[in-house]
C-alpha positions in Angstrom: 22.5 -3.8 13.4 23.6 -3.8 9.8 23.9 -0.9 7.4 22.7 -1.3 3.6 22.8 0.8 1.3 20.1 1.1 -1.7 19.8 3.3 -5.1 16.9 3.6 -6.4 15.9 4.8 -9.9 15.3 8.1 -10.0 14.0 10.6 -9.5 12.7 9.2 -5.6 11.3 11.1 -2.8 11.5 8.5 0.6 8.9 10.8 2.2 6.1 11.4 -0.6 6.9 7.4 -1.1 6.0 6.7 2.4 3.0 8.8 3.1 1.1 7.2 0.1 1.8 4.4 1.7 0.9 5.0 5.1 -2.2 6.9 4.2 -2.5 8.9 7.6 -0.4 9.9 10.3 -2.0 6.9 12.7 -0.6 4.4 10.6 1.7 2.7 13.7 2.3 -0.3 10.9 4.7 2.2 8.5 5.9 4.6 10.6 7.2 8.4 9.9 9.4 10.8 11.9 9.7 13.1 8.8 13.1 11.4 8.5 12.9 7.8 8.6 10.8 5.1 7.6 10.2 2.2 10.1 8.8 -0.7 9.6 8.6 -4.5 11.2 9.1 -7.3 8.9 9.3 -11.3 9.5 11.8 -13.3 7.9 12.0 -16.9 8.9 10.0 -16.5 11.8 11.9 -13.7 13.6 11.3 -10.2 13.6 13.1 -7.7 11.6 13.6 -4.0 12.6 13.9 -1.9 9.4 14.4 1.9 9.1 15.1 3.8 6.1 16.5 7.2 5.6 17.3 9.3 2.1 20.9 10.7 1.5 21.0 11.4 -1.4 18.5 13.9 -3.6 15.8 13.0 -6.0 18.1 13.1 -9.1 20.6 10.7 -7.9 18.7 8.5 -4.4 20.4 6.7 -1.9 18.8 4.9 0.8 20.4 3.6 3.6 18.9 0.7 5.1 19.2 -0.7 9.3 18.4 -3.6 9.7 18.3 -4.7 13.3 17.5 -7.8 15.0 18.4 -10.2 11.9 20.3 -13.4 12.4 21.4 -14.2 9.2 22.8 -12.1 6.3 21.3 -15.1 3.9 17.5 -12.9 4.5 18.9 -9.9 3.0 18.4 -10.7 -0.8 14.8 -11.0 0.7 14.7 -8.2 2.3 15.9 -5.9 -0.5 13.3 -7.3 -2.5 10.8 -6.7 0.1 11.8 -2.9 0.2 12.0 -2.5 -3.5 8.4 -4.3 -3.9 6.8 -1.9 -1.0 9.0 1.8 -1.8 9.0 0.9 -6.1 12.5 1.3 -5.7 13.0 -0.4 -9.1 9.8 1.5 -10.8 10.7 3.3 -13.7 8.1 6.0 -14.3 9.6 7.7 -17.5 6.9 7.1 -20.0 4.2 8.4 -17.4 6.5 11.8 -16.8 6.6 11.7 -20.4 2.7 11.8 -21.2 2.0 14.0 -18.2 4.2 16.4 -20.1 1.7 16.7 -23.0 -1.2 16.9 -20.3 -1.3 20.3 -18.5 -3.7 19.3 -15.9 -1.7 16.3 -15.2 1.4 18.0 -15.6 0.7 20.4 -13.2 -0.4 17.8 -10.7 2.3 15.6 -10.9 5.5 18.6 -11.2 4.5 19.3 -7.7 5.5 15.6 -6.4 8.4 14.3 -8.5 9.5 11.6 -7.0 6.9 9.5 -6.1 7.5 6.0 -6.5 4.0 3.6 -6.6 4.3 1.5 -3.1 2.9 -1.6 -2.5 2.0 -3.5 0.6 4.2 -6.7 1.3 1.4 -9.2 0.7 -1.8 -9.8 -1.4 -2.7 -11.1 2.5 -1.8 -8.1 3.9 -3.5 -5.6 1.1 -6.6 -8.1 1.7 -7.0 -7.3 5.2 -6.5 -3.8 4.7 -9.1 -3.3 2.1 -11.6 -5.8 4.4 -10.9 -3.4 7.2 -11.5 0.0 5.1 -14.9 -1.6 3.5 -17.3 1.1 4.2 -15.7 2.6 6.7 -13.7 5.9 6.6 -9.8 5.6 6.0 -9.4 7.1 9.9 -11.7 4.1 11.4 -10.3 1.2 9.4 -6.4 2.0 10.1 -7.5 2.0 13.7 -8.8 -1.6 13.4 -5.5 -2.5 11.3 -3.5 -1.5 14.3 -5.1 -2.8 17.0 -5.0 -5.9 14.7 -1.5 -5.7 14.4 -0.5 -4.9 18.2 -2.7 -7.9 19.1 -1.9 -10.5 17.1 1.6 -8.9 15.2 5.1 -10.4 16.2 6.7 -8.0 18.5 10.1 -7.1 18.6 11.0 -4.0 21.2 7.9 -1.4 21.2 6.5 -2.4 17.8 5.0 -5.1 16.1 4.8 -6.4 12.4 1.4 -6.8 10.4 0.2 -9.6 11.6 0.6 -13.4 9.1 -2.4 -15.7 8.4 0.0 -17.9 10.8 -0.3 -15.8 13.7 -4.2 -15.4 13.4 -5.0 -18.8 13.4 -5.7 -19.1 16.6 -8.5 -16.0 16.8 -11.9 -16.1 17.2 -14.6 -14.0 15.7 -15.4 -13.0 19.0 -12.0 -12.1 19.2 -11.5 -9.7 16.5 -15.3 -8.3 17.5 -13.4 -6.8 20.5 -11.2 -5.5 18.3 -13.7 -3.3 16.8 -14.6 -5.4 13.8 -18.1 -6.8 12.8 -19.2 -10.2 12.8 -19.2 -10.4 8.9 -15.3 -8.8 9.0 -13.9 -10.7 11.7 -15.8 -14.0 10.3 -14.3 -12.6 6.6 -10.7 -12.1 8.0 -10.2 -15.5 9.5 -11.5 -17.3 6.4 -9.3 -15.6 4.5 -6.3 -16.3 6.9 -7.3 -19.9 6.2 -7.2 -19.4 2.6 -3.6 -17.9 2.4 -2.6 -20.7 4.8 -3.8 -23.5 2.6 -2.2 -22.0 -0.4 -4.8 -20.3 -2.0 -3.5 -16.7 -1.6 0.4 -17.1 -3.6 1.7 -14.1 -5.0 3.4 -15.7 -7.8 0.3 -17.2 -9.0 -1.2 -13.6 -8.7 1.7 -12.0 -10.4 1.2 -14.1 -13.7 -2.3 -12.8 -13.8 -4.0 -9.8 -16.0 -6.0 -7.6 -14.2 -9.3 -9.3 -15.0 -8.4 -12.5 -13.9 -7.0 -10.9 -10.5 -10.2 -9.6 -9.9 -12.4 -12.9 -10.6 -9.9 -14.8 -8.8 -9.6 -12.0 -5.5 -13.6 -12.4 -5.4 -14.2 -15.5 -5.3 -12.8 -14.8 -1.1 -15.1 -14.3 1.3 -16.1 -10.7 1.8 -14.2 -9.4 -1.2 -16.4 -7.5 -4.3 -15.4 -5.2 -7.0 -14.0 -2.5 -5.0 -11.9 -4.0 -2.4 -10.4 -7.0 -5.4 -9.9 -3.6 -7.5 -7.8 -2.1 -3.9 -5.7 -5.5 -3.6 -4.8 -5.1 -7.5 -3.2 -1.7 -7.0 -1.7 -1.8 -3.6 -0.9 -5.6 -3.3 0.1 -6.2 -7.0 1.4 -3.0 -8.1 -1.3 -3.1 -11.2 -0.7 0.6 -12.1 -3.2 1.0 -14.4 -6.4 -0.1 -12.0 -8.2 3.0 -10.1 -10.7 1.5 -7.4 -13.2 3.5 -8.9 -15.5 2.4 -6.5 -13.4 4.0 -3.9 -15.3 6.9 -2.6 -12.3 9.4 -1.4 -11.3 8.4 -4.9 -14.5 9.6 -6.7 -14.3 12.7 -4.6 -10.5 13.4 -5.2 -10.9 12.9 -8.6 -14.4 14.9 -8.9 -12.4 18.0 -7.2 -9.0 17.8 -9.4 -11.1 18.2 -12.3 -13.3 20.6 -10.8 -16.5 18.7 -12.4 -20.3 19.3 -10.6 -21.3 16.1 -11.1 -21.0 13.0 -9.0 -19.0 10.6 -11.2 -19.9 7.0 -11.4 -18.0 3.8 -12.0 -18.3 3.5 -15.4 -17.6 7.6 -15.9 -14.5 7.8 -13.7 -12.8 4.6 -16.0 -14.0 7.0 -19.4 -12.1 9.8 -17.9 -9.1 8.0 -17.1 -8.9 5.6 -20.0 -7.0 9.0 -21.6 -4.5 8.1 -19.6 -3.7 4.3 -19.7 -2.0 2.8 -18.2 -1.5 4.9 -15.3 -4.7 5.4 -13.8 -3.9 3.7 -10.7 -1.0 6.3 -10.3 -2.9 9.2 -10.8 -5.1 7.8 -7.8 -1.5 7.7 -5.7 -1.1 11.5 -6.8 -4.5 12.3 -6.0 -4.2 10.7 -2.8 -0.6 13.2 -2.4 -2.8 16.1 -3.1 -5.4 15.6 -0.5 -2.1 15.0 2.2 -0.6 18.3 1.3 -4.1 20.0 2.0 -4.4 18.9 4.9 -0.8 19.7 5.8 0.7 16.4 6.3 3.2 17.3 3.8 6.8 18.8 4.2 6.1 22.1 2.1 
């Protein structure tokens, strides 16, 4: 095992980081001891151990990184890119601290969790699959499917496994991932989609050069994928701070609460709101998102 060491831009908070990403405390895919991140990650075919703990403070971050189980030191400048795509290590939010100053209501909400760095999933594959699995389900039910997805087809190193590659589905079935838990039109959705990333179709870089609009076109012409989940993908596979899924339900209702409104906002509402404060609506859905965790006591206080 192999120590690194990592300093982000600051201000960085590992934890508040981390539970955006993981969404709930059943995530087995990013794990949380309160401490240390963990996380299993592929590089060339072999599974890679990671685990991440702050030592330094929010002002001035350092993250030391374990890496365990990796044969070659030529993987780490992958690696560190890897981390710095999924923890925004390298994200600097000063212009967004800088307009929530001249906001109260968004000053308010965003004082309580300096820190927070945008995450990203590793893959548009991965944020695919996640938003396929959420797809009008509640959060709870879809990040069961995504880890008994992950424990049954995920390469395993140890006790844990890493989120499954469109490699390592190749061989499911539909009836397969129906015993999973998924429906027909998922499991039938997932696999084509597999497919896809395998034959080329799903490359980040080509992704990355896009604007937002042309993300979403391309991200729906998949099987299974509409506004909502192409919208999810953009903002937690791409790291398109400015897109709010504001088809996202929890979303609507986070939102709808923050700013104490009566009335049920729709899609084209929620974009007026936010459109005050472009180009970080997408953030303000991560913050929104922190809220909700600290009500229901996830949070360190």
């Amino acid at each position: 095992m192999k120590d690194l060491v990592i300093r982000p831009t600051p201000p960085f908070r590992l934890d508040l980081t981390v539970w955006v990403l993981r969404r709930l405390p059943i995530n087995s895919i990013d794990r949380w001891d309160g401490n240390i991140y963990r996380r299993m990650l592929v590089f060339n075919d072999s599974p890679v151990e990671v685990s991440v703990t702050q030592t330094g403070p929010p002002t001035s971050p350092e993250l030391r990184v374990s890496v365990g189980n990796m044969s070659s030191e030529r993987h780490f400048p992958e690696l560190l890119s890897t981390l710095e795509k999924m923890l925004g290590l390298r994200v600097d939010l000063t212009k967004f601290y800088s307009l929530a100053a001249k906001d109260e209501k968004l000053f308010l909400l965003t004082q309580r969790f300096i820190g927070l760095k945008p995450p990203r999933l590793p893959t548009v594959f991965e944020a695919l699959i996640n938003g396929l699995a959420c797809q009008q389900l509640s959060l709870n039910v879809g990040i069961h499917l995504l880890n008994r997805l992950t424990a049954a087809y995920g390469t395993k190193f140890g006790g844990s496994h890493a989120f499954p590659r469109p490699v390592d589905l190749s061989d499911a079935s539909q009836e397969d991932l129906r015993k999973l838990g998924f429906s027909n039109r998922k499991a039938q959705n997932i696999l084509a989609i597999s497919q896809a990333a395998i034959a080329g179709r799903l490359d980040d870089l080509v992704f990355e050069g896009l604007d937002n609009a042309s993300v979403t076109v391309r991200l729906q012409e998949l099987p299974g994928v509409g506004r909502w989940t192409a919208q999810y993908v953009s903002l937690r596979g791409l790291g398109r701070l400015s897109v709010f899924p504001a088809d996202d339900v929890g979303g609507q209702n986070k939102l709808q609460s923050w700013l104490k409104l009566t009335k049920r906002l729709d899609y084209d509402a929620i974009n007026r709101i936010l459109d005050r404060w472009s180009p970080y609506q997408g953030l303000i859905y991560f913050y929104l998102l922190l809220d909700h965790l600290g009500q229901k006591k996830y949070l360190p206080a």
